[in-house]
VEXDREN-2710 file (C-alpha; in Angstrom, 1 decimal):
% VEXDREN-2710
k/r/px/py/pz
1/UNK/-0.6/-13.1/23.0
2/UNK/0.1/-15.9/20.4
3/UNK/2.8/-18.0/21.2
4/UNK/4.5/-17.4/18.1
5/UNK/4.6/-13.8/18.7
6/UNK/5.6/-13.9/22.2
7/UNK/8.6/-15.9/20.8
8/UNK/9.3/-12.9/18.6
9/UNK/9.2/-10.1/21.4
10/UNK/11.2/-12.6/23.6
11/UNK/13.8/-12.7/21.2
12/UNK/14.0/-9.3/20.2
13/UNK/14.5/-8.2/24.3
14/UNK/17.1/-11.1/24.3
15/UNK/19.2/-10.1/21.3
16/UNK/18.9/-6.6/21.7
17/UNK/18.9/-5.6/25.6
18/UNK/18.1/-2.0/26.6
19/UNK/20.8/0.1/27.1
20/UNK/23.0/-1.6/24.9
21/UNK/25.1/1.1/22.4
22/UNK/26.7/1.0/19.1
23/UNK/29.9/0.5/20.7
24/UNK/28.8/-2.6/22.9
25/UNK/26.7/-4.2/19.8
26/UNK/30.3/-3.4/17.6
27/UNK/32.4/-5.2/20.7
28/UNK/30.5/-8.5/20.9
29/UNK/29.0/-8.7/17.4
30/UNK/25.5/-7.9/16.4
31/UNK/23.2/-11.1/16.8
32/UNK/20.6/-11.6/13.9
33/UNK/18.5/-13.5/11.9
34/UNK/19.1/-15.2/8.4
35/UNK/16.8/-15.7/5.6
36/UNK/16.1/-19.3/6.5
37/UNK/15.4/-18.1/9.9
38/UNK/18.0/-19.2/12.0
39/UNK/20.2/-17.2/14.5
40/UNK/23.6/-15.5/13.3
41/UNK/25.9/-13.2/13.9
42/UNK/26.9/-9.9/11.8
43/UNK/31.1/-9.3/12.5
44/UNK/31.7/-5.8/14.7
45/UNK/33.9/-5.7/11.5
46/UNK/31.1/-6.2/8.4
47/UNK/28.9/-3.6/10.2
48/UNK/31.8/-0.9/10.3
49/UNK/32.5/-1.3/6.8
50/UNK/29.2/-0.6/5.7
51/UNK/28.7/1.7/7.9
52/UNK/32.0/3.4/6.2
53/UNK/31.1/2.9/2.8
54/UNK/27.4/4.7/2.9
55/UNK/26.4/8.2/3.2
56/UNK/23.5/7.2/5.2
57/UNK/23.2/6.6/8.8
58/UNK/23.3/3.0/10.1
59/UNK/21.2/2.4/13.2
60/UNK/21.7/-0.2/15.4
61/UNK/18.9/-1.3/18.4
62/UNK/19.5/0.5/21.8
63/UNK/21.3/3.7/19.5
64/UNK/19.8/7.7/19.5
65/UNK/16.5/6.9/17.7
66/UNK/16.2/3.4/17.0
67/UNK/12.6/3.2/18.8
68/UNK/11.8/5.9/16.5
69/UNK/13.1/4.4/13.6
70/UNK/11.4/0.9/13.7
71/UNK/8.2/1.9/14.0
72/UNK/6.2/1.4/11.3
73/UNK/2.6/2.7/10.4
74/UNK/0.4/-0.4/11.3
75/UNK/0.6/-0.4/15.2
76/UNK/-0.2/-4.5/15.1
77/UNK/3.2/-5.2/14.0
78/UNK/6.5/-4.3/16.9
79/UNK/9.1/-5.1/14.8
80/UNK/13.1/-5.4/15.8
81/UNK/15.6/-5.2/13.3
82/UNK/19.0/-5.9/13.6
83/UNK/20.6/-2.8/11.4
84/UNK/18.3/-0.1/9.9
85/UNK/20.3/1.2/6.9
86/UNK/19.0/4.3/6.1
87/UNK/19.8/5.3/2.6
88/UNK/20.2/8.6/1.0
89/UNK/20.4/7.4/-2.7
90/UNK/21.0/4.6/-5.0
91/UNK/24.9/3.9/-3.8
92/UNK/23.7/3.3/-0.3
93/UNK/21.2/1.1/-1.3
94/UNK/23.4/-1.0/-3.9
95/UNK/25.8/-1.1/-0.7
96/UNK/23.2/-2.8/1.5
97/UNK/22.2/-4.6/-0.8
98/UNK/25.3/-6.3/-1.3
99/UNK/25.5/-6.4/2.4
100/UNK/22.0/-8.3/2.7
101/UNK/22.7/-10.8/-0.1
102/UNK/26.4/-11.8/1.1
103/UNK/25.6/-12.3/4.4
104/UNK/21.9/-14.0/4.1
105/UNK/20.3/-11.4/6.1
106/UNK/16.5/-11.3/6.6
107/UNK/15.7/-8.4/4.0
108/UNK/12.7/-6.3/4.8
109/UNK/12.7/-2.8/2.2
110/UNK/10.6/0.5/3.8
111/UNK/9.6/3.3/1.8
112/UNK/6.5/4.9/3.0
113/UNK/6.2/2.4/6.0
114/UNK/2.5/2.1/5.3
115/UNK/2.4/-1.3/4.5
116/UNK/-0.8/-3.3/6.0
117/UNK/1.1/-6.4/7.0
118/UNK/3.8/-4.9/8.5
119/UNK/6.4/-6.4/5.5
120/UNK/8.7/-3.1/5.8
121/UNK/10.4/-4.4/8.6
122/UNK/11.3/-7.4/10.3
123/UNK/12.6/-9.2/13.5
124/UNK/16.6/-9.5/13.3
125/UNK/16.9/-8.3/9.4
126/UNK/17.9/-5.9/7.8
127/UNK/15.8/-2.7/6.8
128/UNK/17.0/-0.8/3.6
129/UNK/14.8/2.6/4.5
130/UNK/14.6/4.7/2.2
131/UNK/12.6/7.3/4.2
132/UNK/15.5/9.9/3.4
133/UNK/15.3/9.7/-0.5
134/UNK/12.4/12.4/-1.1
135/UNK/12.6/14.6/-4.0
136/UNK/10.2/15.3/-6.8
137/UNK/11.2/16.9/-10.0
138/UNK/8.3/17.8/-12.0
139/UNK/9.2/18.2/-15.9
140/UNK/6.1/20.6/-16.6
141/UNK/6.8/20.4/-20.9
142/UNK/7.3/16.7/-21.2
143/UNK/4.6/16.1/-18.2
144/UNK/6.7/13.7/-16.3
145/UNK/7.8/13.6/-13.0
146/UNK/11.0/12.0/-11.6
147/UNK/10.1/10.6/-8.0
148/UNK/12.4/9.6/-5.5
149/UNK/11.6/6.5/-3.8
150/UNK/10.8/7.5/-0.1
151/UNK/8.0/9.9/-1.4
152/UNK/4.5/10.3/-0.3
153/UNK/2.5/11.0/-2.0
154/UNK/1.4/14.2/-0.2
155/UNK/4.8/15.6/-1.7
156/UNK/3.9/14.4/-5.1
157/UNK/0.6/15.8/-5.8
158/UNK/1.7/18.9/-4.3
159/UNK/4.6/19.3/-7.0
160/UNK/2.3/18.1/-9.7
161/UNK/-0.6/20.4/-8.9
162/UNK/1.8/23.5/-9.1
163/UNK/2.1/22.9/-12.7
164/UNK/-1.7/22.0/-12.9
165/UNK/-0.8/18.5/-13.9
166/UNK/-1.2/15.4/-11.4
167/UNK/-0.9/11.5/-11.8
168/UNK/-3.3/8.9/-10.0
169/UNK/-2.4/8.2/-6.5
170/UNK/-4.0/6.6/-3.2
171/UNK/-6.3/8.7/-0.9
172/UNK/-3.8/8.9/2.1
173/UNK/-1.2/11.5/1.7
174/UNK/1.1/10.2/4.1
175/UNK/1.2/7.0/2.1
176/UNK/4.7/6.2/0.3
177/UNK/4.8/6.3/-3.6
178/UNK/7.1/3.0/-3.8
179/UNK/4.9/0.7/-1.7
180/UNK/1.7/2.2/-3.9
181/UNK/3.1/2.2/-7.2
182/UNK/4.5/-1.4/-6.9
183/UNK/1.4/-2.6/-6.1
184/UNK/-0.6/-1.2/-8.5
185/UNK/-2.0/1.6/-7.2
186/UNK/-5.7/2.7/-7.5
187/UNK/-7.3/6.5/-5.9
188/UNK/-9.4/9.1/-6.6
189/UNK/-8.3/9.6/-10.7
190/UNK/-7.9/5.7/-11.7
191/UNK/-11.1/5.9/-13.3
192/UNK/-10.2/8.3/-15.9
193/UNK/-6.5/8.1/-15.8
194/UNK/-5.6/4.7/-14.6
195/UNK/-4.3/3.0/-12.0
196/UNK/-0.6/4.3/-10.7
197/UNK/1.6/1.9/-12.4
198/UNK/-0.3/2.6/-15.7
199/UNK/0.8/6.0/-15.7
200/UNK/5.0/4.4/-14.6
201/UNK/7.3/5.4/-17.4
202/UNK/10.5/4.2/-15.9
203/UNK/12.0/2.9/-13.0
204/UNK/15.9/2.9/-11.3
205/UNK/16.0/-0.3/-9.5
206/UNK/19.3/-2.2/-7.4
207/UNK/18.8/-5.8/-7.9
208/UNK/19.7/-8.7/-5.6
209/UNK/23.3/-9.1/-7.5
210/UNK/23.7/-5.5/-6.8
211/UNK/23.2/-4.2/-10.0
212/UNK/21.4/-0.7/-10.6
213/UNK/19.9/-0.9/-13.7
214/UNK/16.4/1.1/-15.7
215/UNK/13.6/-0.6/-16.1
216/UNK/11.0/0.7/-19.4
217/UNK/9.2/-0.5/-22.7
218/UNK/13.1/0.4/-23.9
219/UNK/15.3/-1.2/-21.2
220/UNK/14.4/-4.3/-19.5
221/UNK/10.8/-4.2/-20.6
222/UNK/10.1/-7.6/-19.0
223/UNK/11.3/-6.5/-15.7
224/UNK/9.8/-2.8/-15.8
225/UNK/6.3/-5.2/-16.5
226/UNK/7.0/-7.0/-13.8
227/UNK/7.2/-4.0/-11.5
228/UNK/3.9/-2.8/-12.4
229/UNK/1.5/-4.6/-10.0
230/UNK/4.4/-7.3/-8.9
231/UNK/5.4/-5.7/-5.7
232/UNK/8.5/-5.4/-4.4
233/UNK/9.8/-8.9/-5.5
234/UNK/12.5/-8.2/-8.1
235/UNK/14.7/-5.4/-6.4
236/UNK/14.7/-2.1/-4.5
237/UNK/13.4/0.9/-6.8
238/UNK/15.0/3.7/-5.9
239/UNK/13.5/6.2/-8.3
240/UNK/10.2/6.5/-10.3
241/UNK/9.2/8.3/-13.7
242/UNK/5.4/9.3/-14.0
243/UNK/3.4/10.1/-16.7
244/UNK/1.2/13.5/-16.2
245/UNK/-1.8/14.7/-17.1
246/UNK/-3.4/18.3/-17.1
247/UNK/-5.9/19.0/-14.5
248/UNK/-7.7/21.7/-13.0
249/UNK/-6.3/22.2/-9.4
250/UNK/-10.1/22.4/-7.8
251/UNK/-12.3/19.4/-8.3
252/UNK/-15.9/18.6/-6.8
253/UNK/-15.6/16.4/-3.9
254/UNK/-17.6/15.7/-0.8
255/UNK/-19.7/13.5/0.9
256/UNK/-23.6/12.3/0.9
257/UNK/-25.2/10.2/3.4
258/UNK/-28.1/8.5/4.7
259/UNK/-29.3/6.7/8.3
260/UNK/-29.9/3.2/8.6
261/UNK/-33.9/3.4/7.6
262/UNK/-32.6/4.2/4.3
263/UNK/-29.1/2.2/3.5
264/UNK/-30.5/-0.7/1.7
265/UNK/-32.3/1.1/-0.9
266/UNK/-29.3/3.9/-1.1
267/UNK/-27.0/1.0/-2.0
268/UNK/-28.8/-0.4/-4.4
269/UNK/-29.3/3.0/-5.8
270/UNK/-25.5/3.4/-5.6
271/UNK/-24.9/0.4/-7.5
272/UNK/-27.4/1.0/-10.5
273/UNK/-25.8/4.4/-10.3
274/UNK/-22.1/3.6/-10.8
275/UNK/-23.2/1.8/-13.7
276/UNK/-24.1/4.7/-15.7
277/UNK/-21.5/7.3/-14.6
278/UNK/-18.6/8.3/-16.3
279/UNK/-14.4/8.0/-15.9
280/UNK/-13.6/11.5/-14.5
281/UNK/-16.4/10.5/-11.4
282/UNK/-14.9/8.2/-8.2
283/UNK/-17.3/6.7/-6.1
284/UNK/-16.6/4.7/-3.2
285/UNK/-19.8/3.9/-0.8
286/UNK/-19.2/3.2/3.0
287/UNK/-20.4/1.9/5.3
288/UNK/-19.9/3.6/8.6
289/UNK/-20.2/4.5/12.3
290/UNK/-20.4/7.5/13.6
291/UNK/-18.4/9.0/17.1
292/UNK/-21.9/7.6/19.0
293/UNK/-21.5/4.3/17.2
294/UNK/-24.7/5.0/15.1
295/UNK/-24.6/3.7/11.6
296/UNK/-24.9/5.0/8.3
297/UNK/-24.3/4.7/4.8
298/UNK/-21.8/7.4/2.5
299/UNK/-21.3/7.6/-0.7
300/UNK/-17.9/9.3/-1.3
301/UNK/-17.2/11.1/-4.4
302/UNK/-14.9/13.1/-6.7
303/UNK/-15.9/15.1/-9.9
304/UNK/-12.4/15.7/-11.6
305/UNK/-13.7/17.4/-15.1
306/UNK/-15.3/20.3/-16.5
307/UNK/-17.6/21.6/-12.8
308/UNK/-21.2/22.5/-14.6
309/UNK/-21.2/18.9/-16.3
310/UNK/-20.2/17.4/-12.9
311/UNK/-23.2/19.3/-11.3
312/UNK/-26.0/17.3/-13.4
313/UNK/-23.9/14.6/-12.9
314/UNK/-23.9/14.3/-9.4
315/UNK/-27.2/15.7/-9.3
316/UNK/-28.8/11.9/-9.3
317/UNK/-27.1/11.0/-6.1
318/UNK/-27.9/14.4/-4.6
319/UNK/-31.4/13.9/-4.9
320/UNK/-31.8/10.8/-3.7
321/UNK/-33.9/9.8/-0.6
322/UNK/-33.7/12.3/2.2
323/UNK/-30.0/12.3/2.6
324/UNK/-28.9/13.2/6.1
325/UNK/-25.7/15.1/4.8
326/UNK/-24.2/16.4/1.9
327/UNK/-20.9/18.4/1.3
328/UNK/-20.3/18.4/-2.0
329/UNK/-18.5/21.5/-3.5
330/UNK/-15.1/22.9/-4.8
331/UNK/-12.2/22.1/-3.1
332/UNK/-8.4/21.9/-4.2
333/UNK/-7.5/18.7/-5.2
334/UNK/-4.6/18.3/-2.9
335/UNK/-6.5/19.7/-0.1
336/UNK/-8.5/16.5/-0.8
337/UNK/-6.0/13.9/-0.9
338/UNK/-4.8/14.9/2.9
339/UNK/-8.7/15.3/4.3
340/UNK/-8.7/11.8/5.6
341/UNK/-5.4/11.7/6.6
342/UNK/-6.4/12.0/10.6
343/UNK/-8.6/8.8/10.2
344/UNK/-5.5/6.8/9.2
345/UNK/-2.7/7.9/12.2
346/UNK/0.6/6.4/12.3
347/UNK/0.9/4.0/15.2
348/UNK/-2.9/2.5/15.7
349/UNK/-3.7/-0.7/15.0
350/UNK/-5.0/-1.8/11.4
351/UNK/-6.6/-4.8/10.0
352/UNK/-7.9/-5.2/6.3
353/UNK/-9.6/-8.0/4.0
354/UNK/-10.2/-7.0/0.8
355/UNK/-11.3/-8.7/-2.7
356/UNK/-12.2/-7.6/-6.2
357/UNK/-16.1/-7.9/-7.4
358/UNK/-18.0/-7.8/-10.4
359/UNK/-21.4/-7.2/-9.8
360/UNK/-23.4/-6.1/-6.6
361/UNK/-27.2/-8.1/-6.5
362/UNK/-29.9/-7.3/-3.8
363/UNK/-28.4/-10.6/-2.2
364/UNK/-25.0/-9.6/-2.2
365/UNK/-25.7/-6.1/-0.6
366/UNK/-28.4/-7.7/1.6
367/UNK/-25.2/-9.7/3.0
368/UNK/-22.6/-6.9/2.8
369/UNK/-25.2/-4.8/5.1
370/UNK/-25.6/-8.1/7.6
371/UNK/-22.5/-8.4/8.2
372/UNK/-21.5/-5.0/8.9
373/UNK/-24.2/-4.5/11.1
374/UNK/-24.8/-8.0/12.5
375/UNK/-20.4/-8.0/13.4
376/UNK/-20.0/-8.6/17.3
377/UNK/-16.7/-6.2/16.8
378/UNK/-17.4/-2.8/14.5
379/UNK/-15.3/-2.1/11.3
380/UNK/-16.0/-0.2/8.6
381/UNK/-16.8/-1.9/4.6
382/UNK/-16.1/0.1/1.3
383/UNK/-16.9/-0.4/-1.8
384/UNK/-14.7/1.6/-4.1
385/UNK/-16.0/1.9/-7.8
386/UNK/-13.1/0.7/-10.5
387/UNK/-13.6/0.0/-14.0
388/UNK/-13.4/3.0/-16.5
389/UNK/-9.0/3.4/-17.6
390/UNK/-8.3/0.3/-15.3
391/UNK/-10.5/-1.9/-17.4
392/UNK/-9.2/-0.8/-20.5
393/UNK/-5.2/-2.1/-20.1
394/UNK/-5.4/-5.7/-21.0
395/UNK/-4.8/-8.1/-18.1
396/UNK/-1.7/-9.5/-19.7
397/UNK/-0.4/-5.8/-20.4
398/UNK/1.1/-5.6/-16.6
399/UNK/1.6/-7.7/-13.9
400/UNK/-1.4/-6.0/-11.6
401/UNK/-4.5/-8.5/-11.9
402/UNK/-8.1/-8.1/-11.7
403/UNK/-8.9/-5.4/-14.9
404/UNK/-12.3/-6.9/-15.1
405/UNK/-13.6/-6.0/-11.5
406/UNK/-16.2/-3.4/-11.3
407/UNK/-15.9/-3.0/-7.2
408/UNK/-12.9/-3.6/-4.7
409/UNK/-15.0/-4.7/-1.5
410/UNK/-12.8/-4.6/2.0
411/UNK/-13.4/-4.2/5.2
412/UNK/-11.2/-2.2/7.8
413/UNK/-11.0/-2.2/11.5
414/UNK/-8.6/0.2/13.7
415/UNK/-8.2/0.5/17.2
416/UNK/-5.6/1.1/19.3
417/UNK/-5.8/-0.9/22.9
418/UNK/-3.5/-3.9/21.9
419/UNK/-5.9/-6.1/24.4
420/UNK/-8.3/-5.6/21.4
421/UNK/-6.4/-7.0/18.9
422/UNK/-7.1/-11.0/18.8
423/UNK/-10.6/-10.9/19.0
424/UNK/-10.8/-7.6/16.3
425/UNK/-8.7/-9.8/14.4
426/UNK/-11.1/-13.0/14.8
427/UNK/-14.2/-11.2/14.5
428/UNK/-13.3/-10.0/11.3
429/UNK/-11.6/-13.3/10.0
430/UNK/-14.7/-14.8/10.5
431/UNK/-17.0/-12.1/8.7
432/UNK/-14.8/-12.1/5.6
433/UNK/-15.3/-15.8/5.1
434/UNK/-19.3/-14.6/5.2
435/UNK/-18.7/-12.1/2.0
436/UNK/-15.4/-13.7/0.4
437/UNK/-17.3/-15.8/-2.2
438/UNK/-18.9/-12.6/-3.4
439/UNK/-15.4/-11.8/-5.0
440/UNK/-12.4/-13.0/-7.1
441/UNK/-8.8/-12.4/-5.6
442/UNK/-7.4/-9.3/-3.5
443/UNK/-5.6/-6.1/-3.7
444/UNK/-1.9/-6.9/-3.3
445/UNK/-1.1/-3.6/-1.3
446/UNK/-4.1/-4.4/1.2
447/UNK/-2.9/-7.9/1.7
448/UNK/-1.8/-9.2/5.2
449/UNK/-0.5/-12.5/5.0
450/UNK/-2.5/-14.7/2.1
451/UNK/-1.4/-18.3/1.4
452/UNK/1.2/-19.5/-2.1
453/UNK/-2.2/-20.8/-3.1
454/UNK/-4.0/-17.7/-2.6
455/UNK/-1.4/-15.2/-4.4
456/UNK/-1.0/-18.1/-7.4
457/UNK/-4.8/-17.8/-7.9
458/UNK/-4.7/-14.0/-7.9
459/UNK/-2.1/-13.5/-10.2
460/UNK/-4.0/-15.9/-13.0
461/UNK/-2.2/-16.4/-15.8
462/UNK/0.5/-13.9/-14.8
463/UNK/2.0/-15.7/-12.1
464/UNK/3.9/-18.0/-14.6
465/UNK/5.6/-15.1/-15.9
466/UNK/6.1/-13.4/-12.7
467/UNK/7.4/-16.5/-11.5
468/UNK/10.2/-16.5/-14.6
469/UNK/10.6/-13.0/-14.0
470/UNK/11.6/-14.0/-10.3
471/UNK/14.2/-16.6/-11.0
472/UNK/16.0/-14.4/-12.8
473/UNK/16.4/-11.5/-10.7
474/UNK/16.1/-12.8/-7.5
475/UNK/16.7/-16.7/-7.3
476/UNK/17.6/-16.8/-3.8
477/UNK/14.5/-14.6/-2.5
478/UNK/16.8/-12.2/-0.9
479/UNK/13.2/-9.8/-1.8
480/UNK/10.9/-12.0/0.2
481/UNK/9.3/-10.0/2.7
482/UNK/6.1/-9.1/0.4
483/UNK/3.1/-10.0/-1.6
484/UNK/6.0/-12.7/-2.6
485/UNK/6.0/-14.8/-5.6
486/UNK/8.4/-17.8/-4.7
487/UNK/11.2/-18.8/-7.1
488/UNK/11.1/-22.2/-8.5
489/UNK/14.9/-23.1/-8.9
END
C-alpha cells in the first residue's frame, strides 16, 4: 500500500472509530477535512441544523448504513466521508451547499457513483448524493424529457422507449445520467444523434453561492455551455432537459469475432470499414480475452435505422474472414443497453487510460495488437468509432473537446483481489505510454487523475473560457473534486 494511501485509511479509522453513533459523533463534534486539506471540526450544533433544515437523511460514519452508503462503484477507491447528505430535491441540495461553502468542507457531488477516479466521494468531506432524486418525465408531444439528477440511465431509456423516442446515452445502464451528461456523453446513438450533452436542452443547477438558477441558449447560455462537456465544475445540476428523437424500439445489435490467426487483418478491415459506414451504425472493435484467457478480436455493433438497409450494411463485416462468432439480430434497444451490465459490477476494481485518435495505420494497429497481447498483466483495448453527429457541432459550440477524432482508444483492466492492484495499475501505466502518442487528449468521464497541464491541453482553446466561466461561478473551488478546471483569481 502507498504511503499516501495508508495515511488516508489511517485517518479515516482514527477520525471515525467503529462503533461510534450519531449521538457520540453529535456529543464531541464531528472531525473533518477542509478544502485546503487540513483537519477541522464540524459543531454537534451545525450538523443538527442541517440535519433539521433538509428532507433528506444525513448520515454520519459508524450510523445504520454508512458502509453502504460510501461505497462507490470503482472498488479501487475506500472512501470516508465525514457527513453524506443525501438529498431528495433541489432545497436539500441548496442547503448543503450552503453548508459546504460556509464551512470550507471538502465537497465531493455523487450521482450515479460510477465515476472512474473515484471523485464522488472523498476522505473527511462532504458528499451531496443525490442517489434519491430519480424521476423521469417523458413529454411524448414536445419530445423532451425532464430527468432528475440521480438517474441512470437504465431508467431513462426505459421511459423514452415507451413512447418510442430515446436520447443518446452510455452503454452501461446502471451508469448515472449527471456524471455522463456533464462529461459529454458518447454511446451506442452518438453517431447519428450526438453525443448526450448535444441533445441537453436545459439544466436546474445550485451554484457555490447557493443560488438555483436555469441554465439554456435563453438563460445563462454561457453557463448552460459550459455544462456541456465541462464536468461538474460550476455547480450541482439537479435536474436535466433532453431533447428526443423517434426510434424504433428493436435495433440490430450483436457481436462478430475472430481468433488470434486472424486479428491483424480483421482490424485493419475494421478500420477501412468504419470509414465507409454510415451515422445510424456504432462500431466499437475489442480486443478481448476469453473465460480461458484465449484472445480474440470483436467487433461490436448497433444498426439503429430502417432493418433491411442495416442487413446489406452489415453484411461486409459479416462476411469477412471465417469469423468464429456472430450474433447479430433484433433485439430491443433497452434490452441492449443493460446486456453488459454484469461485466461492469459495482464494487470490483477498475482502471482506464483512454485518448481520442484520428486515423488507425498498419503501424498503429500493429502496436495496439503488441501491446495487448505482449502486456505482462491482461486488460482489455477498445476502439469505439465516433465521428458522424459528434463531428458535425463545431468545437467551439460546447465545452466537450475533441469533435475531430474518428476513434476513442482506451484500455480497461478490472479485477477484484486488492493485492492486484499496484502492479495492474503499473502494468498498465506503462503500456499506455507505449500507445499514447498515437492520440490527442482524453475522455473527461474516463479520466483518473491527469495533470493542470494535461486537462489545459485537452480543453484547447476552450479552457480559457471554461476557466472565465469558473471564476465566476465558483471562485473558491468549493466544485473541485473533478475533471477540475482551476480558477485563476
Amino acid at each position: 500500500m502507498k504511503r499516501r494511501d495508508f495515511l488516508a485509511t489511517s485517518m479515516a479509522t482514527a477520525l471515525f472509530p467503529v462503533g461510534s453513533n450519531w449521538a457520540d459523533a453529535l456529543a464531541r463534534g464531528l472531525p473533518a477535512r477542509a478544502l485546503d486539506g487540513s483537519d477541522m471540526i464540524l459543531p454537534a450544533s451545525h450538523i443538527e441544523a442541517l440535519a433539521a433544515d433538509m428532507r433528506g437523511k444525513i448520515i454520519l460514519p459508524g450510523t445504520h448504513g454508512y458502509d453502504k452508503a460510501r461505497q462507490v462503484w470503482n472498488g479501487i477507491f475506500e472512501k470516508h466521508p465525514a457527513v453524506i447528505a443525501r438529498c431528495t430535491g433541489a432545497s436539500d441540495v441548496v442547503q448543503v451547499v450552503n453548508f459546504s461553502r460556509e464551512h470550507g468542507l471538502l465537497t465531493a457531488i455523487r450521482g450515479g457513483g460510477h465515476s472512474y477516479s473515484g471523485k464522488s466521494s472523498c476522505d473527511g468531506g462532504i458528499v451531496i448524493d443525490l442517489t434519491q432524486m430519480q424521476s423521469v418525465r417523458v413529454n411524448p408531444k414536445q419530445k423532451t424529457a425532464q430527468v432528475a439528477a440521480g438517474t441512470l440511465l437504465g431508467q431513462l431509456d426505459h421511459e423514452a422507449q415507451s413512447f418510442g423516442l430515446v436520447t443518446p446515452a452510455g452503454v452501461i445502464s446502471h451508469t448515472g445520467v449527471a456524471g455522463l451528461t456533464l462529461g459529454g456523453g458518447f454511446g451506442r446513438l452518438s453517431r447519428r444523434f450526438g453525443l448526450t450533452c448535444d441533445n441537453l436542452l436545459g439544466a436546474d443547477v445550485v451554484t457555490a453561492d447557493g443560488d438555483y438558477i436555469r441554465a439554456s441558449e435563453v438563460d445563462n447560455p454561457d453557463l448552460f455551455w459550459g455544462l456541456r462537456g465541462g464536468g461538474g465544475n460550476f455547480g450541482v445540476v439537479t435536474s436535466f432537459d433532453y431533447g428526443l428523437h423517434p426510434m424504433d424500439p428493436i435495433v440490430l445489435a450483436g457481436n462478430v469475432s475472430w481468433p488470434m490467426s486472424q486479428a491483424r487483418d480483421a482490424m485493419r478491415f475494421f478500420a477501412d470499414y468504419s470509414l465507409e459506414i454510415s451515422d445510424e451504425l456504432y462500431l466499437i472493435g475489442s480486443l478481448l480475452r476469453d473465460r480461458e484467457g484465449t484472445p480474440y478480436f470483436n467487433v461490436g455493433v448497433q444498426w439503429s435505422a430502417n432493418h433491411a438497409d442495416g442487413e446489406r450494411a452489415l453484411k461486409p463485416l459479416r462476411t469477412f474472414g471465417r469469423s468464429q462468432n456472430d450474433t447479430i439480430g433484433p433485439v430491443s434497444y433497452v434490452k441492449l443497453q443493460s446486456m453488459n451490465d454484469w461485466t461492469q459490477p459495482f464494487g470490483t476494481k477498475y482502471y482506464n487510460k483512454s485518448g481520442f485518435s484520428r486515423e488507425l495505420s498498419d503501424d498503429a494497429l500493429g502496436l495496439i495488437l503488441d501491446v495487448f497481447l505482449g502486456a505482462s498483466r491482461p486488460f482489455s483495448l477498445f476502439l469505439t468509432l465516433e465521428g458522424g453527429a459528434i463531428s458535425r457541432v463545431a468545437a467551439n459550440a460546447t465545452a466537450f473537446p475533441n469533435r475531430d477524432a474518428l476513434y476513442w482508444l482506451a484500455i480497461s483492466g478490472q479485477w477484484d483481489d486488492p493485492a492486484l492492484s499496484e502492479g495492474q495499475i503499473r502494468v498498465m501505466r506503462e503500456q499506455w505510454l507505449r500507445l499514447q502518442p498515437l492520440t490527442h487528449g482524453f475522455y473527461t468521464n474516463s479520466a483518473m487523475n491527469e495533470s493542470d497541464k494535461r486537462y489545459k491541453s485537452n480543453y484547447g482553446k476552450n479552457f480559457e473560457r471554461l476557466t472565465d466561466l469558473k471564476n465566476r461561478y465558483d471562485p473558491n473551488n468549493l466544485f473541485r473534486l473533478n475533471a477540475n478546471v482551476a480558477p485563476t483569481i
